[in-house]
C-alpha positions as CSV (number, residue, x, y, z in Angstrom):
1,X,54.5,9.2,22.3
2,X,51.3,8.3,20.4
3,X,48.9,5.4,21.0
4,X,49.0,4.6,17.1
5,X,52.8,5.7,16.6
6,X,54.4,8.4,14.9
7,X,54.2,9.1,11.3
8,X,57.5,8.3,9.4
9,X,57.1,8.4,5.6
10,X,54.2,6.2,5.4
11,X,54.6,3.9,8.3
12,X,54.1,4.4,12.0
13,X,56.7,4.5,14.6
14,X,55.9,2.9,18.1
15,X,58.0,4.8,20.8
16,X,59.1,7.6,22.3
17,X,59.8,10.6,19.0
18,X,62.1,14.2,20.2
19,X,61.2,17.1,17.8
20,X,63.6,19.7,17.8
21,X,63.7,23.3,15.7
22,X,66.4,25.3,15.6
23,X,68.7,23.8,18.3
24,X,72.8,23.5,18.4
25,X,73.7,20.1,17.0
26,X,75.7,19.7,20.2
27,X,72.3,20.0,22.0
28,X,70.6,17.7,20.1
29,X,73.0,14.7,20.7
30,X,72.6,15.7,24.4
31,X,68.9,15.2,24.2
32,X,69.6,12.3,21.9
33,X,71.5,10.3,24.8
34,X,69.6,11.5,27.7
35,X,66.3,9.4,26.0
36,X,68.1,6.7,24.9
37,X,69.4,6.0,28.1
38,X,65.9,6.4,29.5
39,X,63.9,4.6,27.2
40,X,66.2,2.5,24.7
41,X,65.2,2.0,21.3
42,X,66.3,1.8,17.9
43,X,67.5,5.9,17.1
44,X,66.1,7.1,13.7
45,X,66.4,10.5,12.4
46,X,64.6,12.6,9.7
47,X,64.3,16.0,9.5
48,X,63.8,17.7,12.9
49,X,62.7,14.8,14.4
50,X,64.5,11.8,16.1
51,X,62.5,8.1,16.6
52,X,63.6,5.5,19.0
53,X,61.6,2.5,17.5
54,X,60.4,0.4,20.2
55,X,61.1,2.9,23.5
56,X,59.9,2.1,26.1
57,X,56.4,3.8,26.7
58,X,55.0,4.9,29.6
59,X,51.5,6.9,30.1
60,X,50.7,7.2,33.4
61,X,50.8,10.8,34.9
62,X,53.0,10.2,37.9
63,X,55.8,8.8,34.9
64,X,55.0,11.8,32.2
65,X,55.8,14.2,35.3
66,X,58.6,12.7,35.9
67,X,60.2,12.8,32.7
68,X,58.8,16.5,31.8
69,X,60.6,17.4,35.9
70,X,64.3,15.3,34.7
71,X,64.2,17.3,31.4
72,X,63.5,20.7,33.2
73,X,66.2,19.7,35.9
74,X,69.3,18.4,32.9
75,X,68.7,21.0,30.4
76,X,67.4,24.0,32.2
77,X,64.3,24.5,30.2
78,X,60.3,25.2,31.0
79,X,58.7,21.4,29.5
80,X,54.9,21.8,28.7
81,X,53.0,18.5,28.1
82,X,50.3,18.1,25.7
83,X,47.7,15.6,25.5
84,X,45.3,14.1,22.7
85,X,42.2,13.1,23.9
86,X,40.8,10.3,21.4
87,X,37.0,10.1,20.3
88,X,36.4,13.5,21.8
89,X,35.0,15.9,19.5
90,X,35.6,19.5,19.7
91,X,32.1,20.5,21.3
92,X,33.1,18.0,24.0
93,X,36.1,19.2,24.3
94,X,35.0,22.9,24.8
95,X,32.5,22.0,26.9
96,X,35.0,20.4,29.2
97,X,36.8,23.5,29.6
98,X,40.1,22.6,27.4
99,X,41.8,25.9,26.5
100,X,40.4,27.3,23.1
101,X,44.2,27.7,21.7
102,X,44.7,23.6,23.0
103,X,41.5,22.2,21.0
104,X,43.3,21.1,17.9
105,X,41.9,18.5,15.8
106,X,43.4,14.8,16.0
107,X,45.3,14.4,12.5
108,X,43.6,11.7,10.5
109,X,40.0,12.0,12.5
């Protein structure tokens, strides 16, 4: 989820978007279901990423944990959660002790 939505062609999506790479079709519908059920929305696909216009979005920590926890417990995988932190530059970012492999530019700042 992004504040300002995620790209699709040349509009922005509000909501909740799954990327995926390399991952069995039959997984993917899995995934597919598991958010849609949580967060509802209109499903979109293109490429390897899935949109559900107008999710639900959440951004508190207690809620992000508890999604990242649910997707760990259904499908057996390690989550990681990344965040964007807006109208930081990268000096304040490094001197807030980010990770040096984490401080990637916002695209479009």
């Amino acid at each position: 989820m992004y504040r300002q939505g995620t790209p699709l062609d040349y509009d922005s999506i509000k909501g909740i978007t799954c990327y995926h790479n390399n991952l069995p079709k039959k997984l993917i519908l899995e995934i597919t279901k598991f958010f849609g059920e949580k967060a509802g929305g209109k499903e979109l696909e293109k490429g390897s990423r899935i949109f559900f216009q107008g999710s639900e979005e959440f951004y508190s920590g207690k809620e992000i944990a508890a999604l990242a926890k649910q997707l760990e417990e259904k499908f057996d995988v390690t989550t990681t959660i990344t965040l964007e932190f807006q109208d930081l530059t990268q000096e304040e970012m490094k001197e807030g002790g980010l990770p040096d492999a984490k401080l990637l530019p916002i695209p479009g700042k």
